[in-house]
C-alpha positions in Angstrom: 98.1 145.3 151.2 99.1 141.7 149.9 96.1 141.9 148.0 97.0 144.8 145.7 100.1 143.5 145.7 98.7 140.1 143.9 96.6 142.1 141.8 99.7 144.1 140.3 101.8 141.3 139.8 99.0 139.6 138.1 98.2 142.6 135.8 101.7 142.2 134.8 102.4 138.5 134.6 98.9 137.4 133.2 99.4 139.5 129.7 102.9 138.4 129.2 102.0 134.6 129.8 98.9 135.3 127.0 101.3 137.1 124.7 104.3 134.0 125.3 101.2 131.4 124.1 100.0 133.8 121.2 103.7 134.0 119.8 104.0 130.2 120.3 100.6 129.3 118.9 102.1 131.7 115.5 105.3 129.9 115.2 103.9 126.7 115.0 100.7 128.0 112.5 104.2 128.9 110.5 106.1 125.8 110.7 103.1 123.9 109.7 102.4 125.9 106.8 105.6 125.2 105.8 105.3 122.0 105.7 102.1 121.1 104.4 103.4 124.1 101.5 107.1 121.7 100.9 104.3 118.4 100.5 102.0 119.9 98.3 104.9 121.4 95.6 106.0 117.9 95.9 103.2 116.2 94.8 102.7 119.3 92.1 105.9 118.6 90.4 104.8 114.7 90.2 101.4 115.5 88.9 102.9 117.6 86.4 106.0 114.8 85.5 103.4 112.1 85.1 101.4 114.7 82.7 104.1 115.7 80.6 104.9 111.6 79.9 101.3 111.3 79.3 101.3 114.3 76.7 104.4 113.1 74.9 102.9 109.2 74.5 99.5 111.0 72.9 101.8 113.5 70.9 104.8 111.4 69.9 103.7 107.5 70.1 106.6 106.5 72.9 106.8 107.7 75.8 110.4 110.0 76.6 113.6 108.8 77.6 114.3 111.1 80.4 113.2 113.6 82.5 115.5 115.7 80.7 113.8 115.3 77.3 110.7 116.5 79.1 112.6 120.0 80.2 113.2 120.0 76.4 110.1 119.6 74.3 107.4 120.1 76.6 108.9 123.3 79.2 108.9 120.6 82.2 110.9 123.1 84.8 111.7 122.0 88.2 114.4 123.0 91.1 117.0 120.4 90.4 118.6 122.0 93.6 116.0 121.2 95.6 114.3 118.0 94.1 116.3 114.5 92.7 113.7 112.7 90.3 114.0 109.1 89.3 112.6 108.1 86.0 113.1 104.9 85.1 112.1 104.2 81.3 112.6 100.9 80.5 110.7 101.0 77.1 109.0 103.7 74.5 106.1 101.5 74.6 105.8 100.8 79.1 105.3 103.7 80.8 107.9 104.7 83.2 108.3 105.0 86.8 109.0 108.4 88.3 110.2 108.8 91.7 110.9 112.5 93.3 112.9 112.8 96.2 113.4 116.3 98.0 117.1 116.4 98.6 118.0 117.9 102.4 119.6 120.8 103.1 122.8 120.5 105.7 122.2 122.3 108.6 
């Protein structure tokens, strides 16, 4: 009798427990996803930043003042919402430094 018993607890406990680890395995498949998705639109918008300065030096001569000539003359679009760049142009003729912080959202 204890042995059935066992056997139906078992049938019951056993798929739960594998079900428990299939939804954890899945939420953190997600949460990774996430993340490596958040890096790679990070670098994205710095590859396409350090593009448009090279486009407007071979176009123009100088390279642009601001991040916000970029937007513009060449269609640089971004979330500012989301994303605070740094350009620092100290001359036409020196090519600027561009730093691109993701901003935090308060939780």
């Amino acid at each position: 009798m204890r042995r059935s018993a066992l056997k139906t607890v078992l049938s019951y406990i056993l798929p739960c427990l594998i079900f428990s680890a299939m939804i954890v395995w899945l939420l953190t498949a997600l949460a990774n996803t996430s993340a490596s998705t958040e890096q790679r639109e990070l670098s994205d918008l710095k590859a396409t930043i350090e593009n448009g300065v090279t486009m407007c030096y071979a176009v123009e001569g100088a390279y642009p003042e601001s991040v916000e000539y970029l937007c513009e003359h060449y269609g640089l679009i971004y979330d500012k919402d989301k994303y605070i760049v740094y350009y620092d142009g100290f001359a036409s003729n020196i090519r600027p430094n561009v730093t691109i912080l993701e901003r935090r959202q308060a939780r």
